[in-house]
C-alpha positions in Angstrom: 0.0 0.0 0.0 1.2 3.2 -0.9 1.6 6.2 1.6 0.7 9.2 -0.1 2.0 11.8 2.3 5.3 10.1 2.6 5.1 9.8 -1.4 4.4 13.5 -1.5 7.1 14.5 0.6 9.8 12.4 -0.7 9.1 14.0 -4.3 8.6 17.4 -2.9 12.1 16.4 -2.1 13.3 15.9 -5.0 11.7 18.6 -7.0 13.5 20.9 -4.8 17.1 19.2 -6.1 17.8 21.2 -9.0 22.1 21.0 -9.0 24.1 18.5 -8.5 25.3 20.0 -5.4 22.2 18.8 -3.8 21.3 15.8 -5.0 23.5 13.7 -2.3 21.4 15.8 0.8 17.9 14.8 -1.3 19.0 10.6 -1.2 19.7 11.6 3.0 16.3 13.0 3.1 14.6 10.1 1.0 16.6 7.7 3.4 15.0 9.1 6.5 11.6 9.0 4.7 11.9 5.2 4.4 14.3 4.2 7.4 16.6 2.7 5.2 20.3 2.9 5.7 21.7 4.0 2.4 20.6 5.0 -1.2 22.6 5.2 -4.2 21.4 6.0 -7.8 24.0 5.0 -10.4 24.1 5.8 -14.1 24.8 3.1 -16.1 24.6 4.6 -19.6 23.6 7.7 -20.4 22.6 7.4 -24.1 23.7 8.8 -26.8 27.1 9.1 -24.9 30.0 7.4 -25.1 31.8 5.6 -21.6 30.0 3.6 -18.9 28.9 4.7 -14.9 28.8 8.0 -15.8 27.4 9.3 -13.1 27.0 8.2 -9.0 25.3 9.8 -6.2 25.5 7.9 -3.0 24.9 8.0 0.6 27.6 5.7 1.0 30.6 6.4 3.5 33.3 7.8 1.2 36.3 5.5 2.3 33.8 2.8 0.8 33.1 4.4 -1.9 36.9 5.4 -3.3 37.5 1.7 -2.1 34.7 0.5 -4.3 36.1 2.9 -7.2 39.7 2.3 -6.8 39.4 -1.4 -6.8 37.5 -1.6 -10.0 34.4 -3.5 -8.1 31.9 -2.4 -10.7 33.3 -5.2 -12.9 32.4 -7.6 -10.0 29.2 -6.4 -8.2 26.5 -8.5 -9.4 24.4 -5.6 -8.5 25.7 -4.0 -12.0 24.7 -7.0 -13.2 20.8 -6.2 -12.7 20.4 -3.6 -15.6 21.3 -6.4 -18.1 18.4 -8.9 -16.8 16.1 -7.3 -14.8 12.9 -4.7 -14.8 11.8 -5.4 -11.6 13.2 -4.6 -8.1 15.9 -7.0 -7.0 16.2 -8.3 -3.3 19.8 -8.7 -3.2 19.0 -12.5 -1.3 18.5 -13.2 -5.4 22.0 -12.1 -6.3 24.4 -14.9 -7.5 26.7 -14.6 -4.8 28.7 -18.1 -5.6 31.9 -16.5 -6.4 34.5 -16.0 -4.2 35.0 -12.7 -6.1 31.2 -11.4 -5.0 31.4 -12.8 -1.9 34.2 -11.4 -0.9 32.7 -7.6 -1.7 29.8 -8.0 0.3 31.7 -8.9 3.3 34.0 -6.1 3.1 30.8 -4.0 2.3 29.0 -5.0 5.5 32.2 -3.9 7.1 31.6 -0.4 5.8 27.8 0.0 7.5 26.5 -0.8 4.0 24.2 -3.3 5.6 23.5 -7.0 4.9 20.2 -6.6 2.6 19.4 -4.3 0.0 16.6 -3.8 -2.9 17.8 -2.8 -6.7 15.6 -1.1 -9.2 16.4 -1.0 -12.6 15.5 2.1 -14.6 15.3 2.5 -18.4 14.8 5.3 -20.3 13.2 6.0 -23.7 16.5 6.8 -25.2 18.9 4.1 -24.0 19.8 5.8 -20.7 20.2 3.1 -17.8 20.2 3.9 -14.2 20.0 1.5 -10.6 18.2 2.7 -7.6 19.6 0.8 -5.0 18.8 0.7 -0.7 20.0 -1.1 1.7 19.6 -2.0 5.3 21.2 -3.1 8.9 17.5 -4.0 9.9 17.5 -8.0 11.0 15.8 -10.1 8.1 12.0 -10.0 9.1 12.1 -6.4 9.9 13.7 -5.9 6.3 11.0 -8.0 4.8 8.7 -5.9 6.4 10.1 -2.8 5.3 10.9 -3.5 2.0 7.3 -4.5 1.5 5.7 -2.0 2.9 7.6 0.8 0.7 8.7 -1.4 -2.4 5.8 0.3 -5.0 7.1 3.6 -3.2 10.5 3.2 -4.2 9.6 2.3 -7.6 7.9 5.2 -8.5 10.9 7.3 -7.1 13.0 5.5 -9.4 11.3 7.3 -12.0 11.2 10.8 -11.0 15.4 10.5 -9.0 16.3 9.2 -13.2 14.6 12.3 -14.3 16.7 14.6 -11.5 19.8 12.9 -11.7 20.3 13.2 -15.9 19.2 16.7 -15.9 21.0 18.2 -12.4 24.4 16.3 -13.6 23.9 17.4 -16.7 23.9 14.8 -18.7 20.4 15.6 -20.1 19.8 18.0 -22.7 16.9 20.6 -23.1 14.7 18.5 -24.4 12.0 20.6 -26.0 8.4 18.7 -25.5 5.1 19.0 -27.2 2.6 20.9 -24.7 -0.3 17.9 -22.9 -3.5 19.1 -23.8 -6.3 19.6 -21.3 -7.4 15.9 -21.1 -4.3 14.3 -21.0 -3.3 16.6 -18.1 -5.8 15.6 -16.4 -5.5 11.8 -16.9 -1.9 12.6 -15.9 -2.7 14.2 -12.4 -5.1 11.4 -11.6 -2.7 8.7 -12.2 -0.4 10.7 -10.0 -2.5 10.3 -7.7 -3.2 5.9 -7.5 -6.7 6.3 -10.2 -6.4 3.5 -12.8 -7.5 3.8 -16.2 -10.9 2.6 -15.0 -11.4 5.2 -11.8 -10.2 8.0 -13.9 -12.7 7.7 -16.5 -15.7 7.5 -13.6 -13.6 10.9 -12.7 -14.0 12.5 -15.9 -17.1 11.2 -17.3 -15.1 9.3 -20.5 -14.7 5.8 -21.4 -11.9 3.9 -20.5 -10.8 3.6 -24.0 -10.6 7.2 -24.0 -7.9 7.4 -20.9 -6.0 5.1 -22.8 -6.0 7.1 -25.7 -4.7 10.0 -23.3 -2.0 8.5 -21.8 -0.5 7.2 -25.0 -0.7 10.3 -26.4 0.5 12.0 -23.5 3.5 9.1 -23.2 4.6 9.8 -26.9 4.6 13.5 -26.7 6.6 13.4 -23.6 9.4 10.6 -25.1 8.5 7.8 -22.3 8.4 4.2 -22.6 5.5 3.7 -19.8 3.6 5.9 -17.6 5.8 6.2 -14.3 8.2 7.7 -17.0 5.7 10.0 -18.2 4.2 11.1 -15.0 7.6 11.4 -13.5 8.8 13.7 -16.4 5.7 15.8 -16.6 5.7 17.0 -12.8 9.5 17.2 -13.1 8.6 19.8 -16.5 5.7 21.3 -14.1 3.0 19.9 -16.3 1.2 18.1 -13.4 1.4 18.7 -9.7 2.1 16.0 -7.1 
């Protein structure tokens, strides 16, 4: 179940990050929102640029994080490994941890205050880019379990909108010019902000449900997103909808 007001604050949050300079203080703020222990948002591939990991933000402790760097454990982490396979969150009890390699990094990282568990997102953009939202946790196993459900659908839908701040306040974004919503598919937009499904939105507006769909594709298409997180994440980021 999602909780709206913590939803609304934790985007307010982000909405407020406009530099880079304060992106790492907006994944503190989202990590108090949802008691976890750490957050990290990684850029995998930009598009339409050239090199890998482009870009990290982290709440990680920074001796971890030039150790992490320095010895080249992005070509081990089978965390990386989750934008290749996956769409859907990843507990990281589903990680291939076999290797001695692997193993190896997660023991130093619990030695760090990275915490035993931890919850990967994968996040794809409509032009190639490639990001991970990852959390993690010190909580003991059934309080994790717990946690993770209870926020999971949360954390997903911050995915969307942290891509959106992290490619445009690093920069690695352009100005993207974007065809205006019109009246209709605003409003479809603001509803499914909200939690309405296709079917509760058209009871809201006095359509069909056909007719929402028509909307939100249109809407989706004018603002360049593969699926309608994307699109509703972009459009309040643009100020086109209000959360």
């Amino acid at each position: 179940m999602v909780n709206h007001r913590r939803l609304s604050a934790s985007l307010r949050t982000l909405q407020a990050a406009k530099h880079r300079a304060d992106l790492q203080s907006a994944l503190g703020e989202l990590c108090e929102h949802y008691g976890v222990s750490h957050m990290t948002i990684l850029v995998v591939c930009s598009g339409g640029r050239s090199g890998s990991y482009p870009y990290c933000c982290t709440t990680y402790p920074e001796r971890w994080t030039e150790k992490y760097v320095g010895k080249c454990f992005f070509e081990i982490d089978p965390v990386i490994d989750v934008i290749r396979w996956g769409f859907l969150p990843v507990d990281w009890s589903s990680l291939d941890r076999r290797s001695e390699q692997a193993h190896r990094l997660f023991k130093e990282a619990r030695l760090y205050d990275i915490g035993p568990h931890g919850l990967t997102i994968p996040i794809r953009g409509p032009k190639g880019e490639r990001c991970l939202l990852s959390v993690t946790s010190n909580l003991p196993g059934r309080h994790w379990s717990r946690l993770r459900a209870s926020s999971i659908h949360e954390l997903q839908i911050l995915s969307h909108y942290l891509h959106e701040t992290v490619l445009s306040a690093s920069g690695l974004r352009g100005t993207d010019r974007y065809r205006n919503l019109s009246r209709r598919e605003t409003q479809c937009f603001q509803l499914l902000a909200t939690g309405r499904i296709s079917k509760q939105i058209a009871a809201d507006l006095g359509i069909s449900e056909n007719a929402v769909k028509l909307y939100l594709r249109s809407a989706r298409m004018k603002l360049g997103a593969a699926t309608s997180h994307q699109a509703v994440a972009r459009a309040s980021f643009l100020e086109l909808i209000k959360i």
